[in-house]
C-alpha positions, 0 to 999 in steps of 0.5 A, spaced: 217 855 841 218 852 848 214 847 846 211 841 843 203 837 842 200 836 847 196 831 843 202 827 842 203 827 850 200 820 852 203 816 847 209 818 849 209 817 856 206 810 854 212 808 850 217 812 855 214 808 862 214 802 858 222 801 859 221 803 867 227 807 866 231 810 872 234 815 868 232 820 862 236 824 859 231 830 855 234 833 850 230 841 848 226 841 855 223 847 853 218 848 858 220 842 861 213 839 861 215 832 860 220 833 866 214 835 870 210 828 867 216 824 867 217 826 876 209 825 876 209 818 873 216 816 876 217 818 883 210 821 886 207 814 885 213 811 890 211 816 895 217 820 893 213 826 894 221 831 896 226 832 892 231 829 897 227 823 896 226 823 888 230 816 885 229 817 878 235 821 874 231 826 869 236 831 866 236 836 861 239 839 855 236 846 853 241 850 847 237 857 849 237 859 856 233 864 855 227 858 856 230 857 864 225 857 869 223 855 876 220 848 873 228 847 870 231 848 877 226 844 881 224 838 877 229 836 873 236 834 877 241 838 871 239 842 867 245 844 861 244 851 858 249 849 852 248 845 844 248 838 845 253 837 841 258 841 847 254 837 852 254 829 850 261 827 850 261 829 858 255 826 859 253 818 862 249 813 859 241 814 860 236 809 860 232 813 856 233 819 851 228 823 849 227 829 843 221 832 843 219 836 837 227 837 836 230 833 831 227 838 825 231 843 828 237 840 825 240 840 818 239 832 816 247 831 816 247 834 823 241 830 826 244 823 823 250 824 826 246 826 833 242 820 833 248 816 833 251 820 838 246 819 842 245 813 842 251 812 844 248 815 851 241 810 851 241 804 855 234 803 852 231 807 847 232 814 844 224 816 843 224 823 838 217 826 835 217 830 829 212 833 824 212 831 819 210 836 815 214 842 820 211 849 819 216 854 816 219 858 822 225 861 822 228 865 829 223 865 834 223 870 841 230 871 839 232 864 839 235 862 832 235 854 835 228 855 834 228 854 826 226 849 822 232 845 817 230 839 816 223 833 815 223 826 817 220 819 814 221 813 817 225 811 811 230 816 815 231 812 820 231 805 817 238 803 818 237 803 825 232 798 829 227 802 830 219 803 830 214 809 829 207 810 830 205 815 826 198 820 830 194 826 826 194 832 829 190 837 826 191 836 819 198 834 820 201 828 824 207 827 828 212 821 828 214 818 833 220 813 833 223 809 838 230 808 836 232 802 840 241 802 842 246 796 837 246 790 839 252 786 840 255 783 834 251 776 833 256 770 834 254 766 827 256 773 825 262 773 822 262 766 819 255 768 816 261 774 812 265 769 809 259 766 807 256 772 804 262 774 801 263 767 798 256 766 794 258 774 792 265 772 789 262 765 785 257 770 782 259 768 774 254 770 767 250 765 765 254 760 760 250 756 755 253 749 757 251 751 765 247 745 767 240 746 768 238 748 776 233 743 780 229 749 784 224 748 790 220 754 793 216 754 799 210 758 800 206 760 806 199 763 803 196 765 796 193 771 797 195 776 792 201 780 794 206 783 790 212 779 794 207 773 792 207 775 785 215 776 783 215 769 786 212 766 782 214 770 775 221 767 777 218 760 778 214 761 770 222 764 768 226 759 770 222 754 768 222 757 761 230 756 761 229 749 762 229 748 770 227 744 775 222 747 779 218 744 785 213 748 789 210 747 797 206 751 800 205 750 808 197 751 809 192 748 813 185 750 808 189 749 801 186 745 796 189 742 790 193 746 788 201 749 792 199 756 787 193 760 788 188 760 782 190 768 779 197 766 778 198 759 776 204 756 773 207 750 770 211 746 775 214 740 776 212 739 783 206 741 786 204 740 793 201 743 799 204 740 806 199 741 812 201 746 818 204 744 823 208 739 819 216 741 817 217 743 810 224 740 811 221 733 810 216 734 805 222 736 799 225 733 796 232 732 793 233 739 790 240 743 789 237 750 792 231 752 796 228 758 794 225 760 802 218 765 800 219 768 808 224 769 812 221 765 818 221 759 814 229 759 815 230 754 821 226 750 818 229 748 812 235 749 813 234 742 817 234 739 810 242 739 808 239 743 802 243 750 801 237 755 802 236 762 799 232 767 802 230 774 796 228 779 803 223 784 799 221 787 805 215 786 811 212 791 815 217 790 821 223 791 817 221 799 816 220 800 824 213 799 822 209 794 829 202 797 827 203 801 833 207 796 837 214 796 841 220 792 837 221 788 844 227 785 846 224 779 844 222 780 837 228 784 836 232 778 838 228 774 834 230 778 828 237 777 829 237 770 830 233 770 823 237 773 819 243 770 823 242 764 819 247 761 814 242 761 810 244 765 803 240 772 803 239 777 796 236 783 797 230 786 792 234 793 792 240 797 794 235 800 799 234 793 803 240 791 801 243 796 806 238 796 811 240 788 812 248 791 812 247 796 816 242 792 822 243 786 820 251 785 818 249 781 812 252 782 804 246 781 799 246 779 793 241 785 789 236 781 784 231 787 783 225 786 781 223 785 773 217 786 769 214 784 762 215 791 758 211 786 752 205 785 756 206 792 760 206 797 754 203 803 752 197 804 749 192 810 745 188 813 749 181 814 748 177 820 753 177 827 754 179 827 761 186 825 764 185 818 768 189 819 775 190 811 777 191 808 784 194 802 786 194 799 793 190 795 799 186 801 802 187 798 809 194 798 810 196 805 812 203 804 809 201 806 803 197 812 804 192 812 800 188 816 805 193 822 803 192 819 795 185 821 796 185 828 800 190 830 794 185 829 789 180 832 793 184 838 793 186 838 786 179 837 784 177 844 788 182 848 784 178 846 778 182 841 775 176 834 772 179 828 771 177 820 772 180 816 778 180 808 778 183 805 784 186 798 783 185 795 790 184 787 793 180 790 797 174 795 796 174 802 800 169 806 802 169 812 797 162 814 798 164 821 800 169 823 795 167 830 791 169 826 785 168 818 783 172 813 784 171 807 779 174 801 783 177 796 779 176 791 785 181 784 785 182 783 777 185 778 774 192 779 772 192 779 765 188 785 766 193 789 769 196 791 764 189 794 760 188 797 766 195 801 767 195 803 759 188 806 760 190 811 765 195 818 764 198 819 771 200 814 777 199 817 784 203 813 788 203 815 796 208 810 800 210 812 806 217 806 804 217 801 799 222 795 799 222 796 791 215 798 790 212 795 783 206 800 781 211 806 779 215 801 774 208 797 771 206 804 770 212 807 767 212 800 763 206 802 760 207 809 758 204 813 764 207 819 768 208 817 775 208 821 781 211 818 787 214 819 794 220 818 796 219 812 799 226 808 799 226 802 794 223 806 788 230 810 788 232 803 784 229 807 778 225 813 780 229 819 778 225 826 780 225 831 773 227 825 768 222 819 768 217 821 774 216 827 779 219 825 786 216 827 792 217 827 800 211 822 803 205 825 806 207 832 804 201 833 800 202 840 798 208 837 792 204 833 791 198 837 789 203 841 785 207 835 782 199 833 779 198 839 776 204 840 773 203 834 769 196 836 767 197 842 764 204 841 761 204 837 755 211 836 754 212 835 761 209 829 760 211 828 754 218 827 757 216 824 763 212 818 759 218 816 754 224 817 760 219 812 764 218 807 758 225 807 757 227 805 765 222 800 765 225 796 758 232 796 763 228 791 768 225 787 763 224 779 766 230 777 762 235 782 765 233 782 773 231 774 773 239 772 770 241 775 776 236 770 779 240 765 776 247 767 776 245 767 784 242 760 784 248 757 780 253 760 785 250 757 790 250 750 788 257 750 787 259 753 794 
């Protein structure tokens, strides 16, 4: 229909005004209610009250003229009654482009090729909202541009620079992203291609009479996260093939120890530096440094010591600001970072490509690994299937929100079961029509007890630079139901070793869980192909590439 939410209104006039354009370009005007908004909040407050007076360039696109109406010749400056696509190459270039409710409209082939398209047309932003569960619709008031071909993610559009916000709507959400036009190439580029190609043609198996590495790892906090995690799994096995390894941690309320008290290991140096003090002059004469995040890089390489950084994945990356615009500024930083010439690797072919495509970077992909001796399968005991969460309940990428309104929904329909929810962090689950058991911050050696008890992994992620719950739980003989959520396409395979589905589309979901509780072999195959997947990213297989890494490094 010739519409859009009205609920999603402000947001996006917030994120349009905020780039004070001087020119819009609105792409399925529909009604034209955004044209009529966009000439109140940019002209009429000037004083520009005529049309002979308007300053700000607002043209439109409208693929059925069937929609045309006296707000179209009045408001906006043109209005072109054609596809986009016949309409773009003749156009300018705008300040900002709009999509309203449009880009469900396209096949998913069509609308990436349009965004580049159109940002080929964008001085400043592209902004698009889409839902994020589209209704049904086919043909409508004669219109067949009105059908609905395609659902968008925000893993949809990671490689570009973007960021999202995502807003509920009556029972469903709309998903607001603000596309952001390529910058021009960085100037360390291209020496930083030759570094990357250099490190990727020196990577070389592991020989029994290769010399032992001297390794230090830089730290920035001890909370317990699962980047924190595999960082010190890599230090525990390095150290077991007989390497040097040294640990710093930049903190200002640390004590004793550089590793936090759930994780420890055995290290050859162990040393907290207070804030504020250059991590370089702390370390001492080592042949690699292991950087645990990316902001440390300009520090350390002031050392002279070649530096690694293994990007797992933050919430930037993913276009995910908590709501807030990727400004020229932060976006500059980022390009300055990953500019460095430090040596970047990738946790999967998922972010391997994100820093490719965004950044221009050749990565190295170490995956992440798992003790598949510690993680393994258990006889379970108990009538009821046991449906297992893991995940911070307060960060809204891991959607375990919708985790919780899925169960509630399978519980409705008659279906009994247990939930325990793994957590760092305990919800407030006090109005559930079923009970929650929250196994709050255990220790680690209790992980794997918890994961062999349960039956089925619910893992609801809107995006996963790897995501390590799904493989834990495949370890440990579990069905995992997961969303397709980027990084998990490492090992998740839908139908073989898990039921993959589409984030925030409850609705598969729901479907996905009760096919597993009532279909034994179902479970049966998805159980053994996910036991099977995991033996492939055992510590030994993932970390050598670690060490094949860290050797090329050295020799470069």
């Amino acid at each position: 229909m010739p519409s859009s939410w009205y609920q999603a209104t402000s947001l996006l006039m917030e994120k349009i005004m905020i780039e004070n354009p001087h020119s819009v370009l609105d792409v399925g005007v529909g009604f034209g209610k955004y044209g009529i908004l966009l000439r109140e909040a940019l002209d009429i407050p000037h004083e520009r009250y005529r049309k002979d007076q308007w300053l700000v360039r607002i043209d439109g696109i409208e693929a059925f003229e069937g929609y045309r109406n006296p707000i179209h010749d009045y408001v906006y400056d043109a209005v072109y009654y054609k596809p986009v696509s016949e309409c773009l190459p003749s156009l300018g270039v705008y300040d900002v482009v709009l999509m309203i409710d449009v880009l469900e409209h396209f096949t998913k082939e069509e609308g990436a090729k349009l965004l580049e398209c159109l940002l080929m047309h964008t001085k400043k932003a592209l902004i698009i909202s889409t839902p994020i569960n589209p209704a049904p619709q086919e043909e409508y008031a004669g219109n067949h541009y009105e059908a609905h071909l395609s659902r968008w993610t925000p893993v949809d559009f990671t490689k570009f620079e973007f960021d999202f916000t995502m807003l509920p709507i009556m029972g469903n959400k709309a998903l607001i992203v603000k596309l952001y036009p390529k910058q021009e190439t960085h100037p360390n580029n291209a020496n930083n291609y030759f570094l990357d190609m250099k490190v990727l043609n020196s990577i070389a198996p592991v020989r029994k009479d290769d010399e032992k590495l001297h390794i230090a790892y830089t730290l920035t906090h001890q909370f317990l996260t699962g980047g924190l995690k595999m960082l010190i799994a890599q230090m525990r096995w390095l150290k077991s093939r007989g390497h040097t390894v040294d640990v710093y941690l930049q903190s200002s309320s640390a004590e004793g120890s550089a590793l936090p008290s759930w994780m420890p290991a055995e290290v050859d140096h162990d040393v907290i530096i207070r804030e504020g003090q250059p991590l370089h002059k702390h370390i001492r004469p080592c042949d690699v440094i292991v950087s645990g995040w990316h902001s440390q890089l300009p520090d350390l390489l002031a050392s002279g010591i070649p530096v690694v950084y293994w990007e797992q994945g933050h919430e930037p990356l993913f276009g995910d600001l908590r709501g807030a615009n990727l400004t020229p500024q932060l976006r500059n930083w980022y390009q300055m970072i990953y500019s460095l010439p430090a040596v970047f690797a990738s946790v999967s072919d998922f972010v391997a490509n994100i820093m490719y495509e965004r950044y221009g970077r050749k990565t190295y992909v170490i995956p992440n690994g798992i003790d598949t001796n510690n993680f393994s399968p258990a006889t379970k005991n108990g009538e009821d299937m046991v449906i297992l969460l893991v995940g911070n309940p307060y960060l809204p990428f891991k959607a375990l929100l919708t985790a919780l309104s899925v169960l509630g929904r399978l519980w409705g329909a008659g279906h009994r079961f247990q939930v325990k929810w793994i957590c760092h962090h305990k919800p407030n689950v006090s109005s559930l029509p079923f009970h929650v058991e929250i196994v709050h911050n255990p220790p680690q050696e209790a992980l794997a007890r918890l994961y062999a008890a349960a039956d089925i992994l619910l893992f609801t992620s809107l995006y996963e630079g790897f995501g390590m719950p799904p493989l834990e739980a495949m370890a440990s003989g579990l069905c995992v139901v997961c969303t397709d959520c980027g990084g998990i396409k490492m090992y998740a395979v839908n139908e073989q070793n898990s039921l993959v589905v589409q984030p925030e589309n409850e609705n598969a979901m729901l479907i996905a869980l009760e096919r597993l509780m009532v279909d034994e072999k179902l479970r049966e195959k998805i159980s053994a192909n996910g036991r099977k997947t995991a033996l492939d990213f055992s510590f030994d297989k993932s970390l050598s590439k670690l060490e094949d890494l860290l050797r090329a490094v050295k020799k470069i």
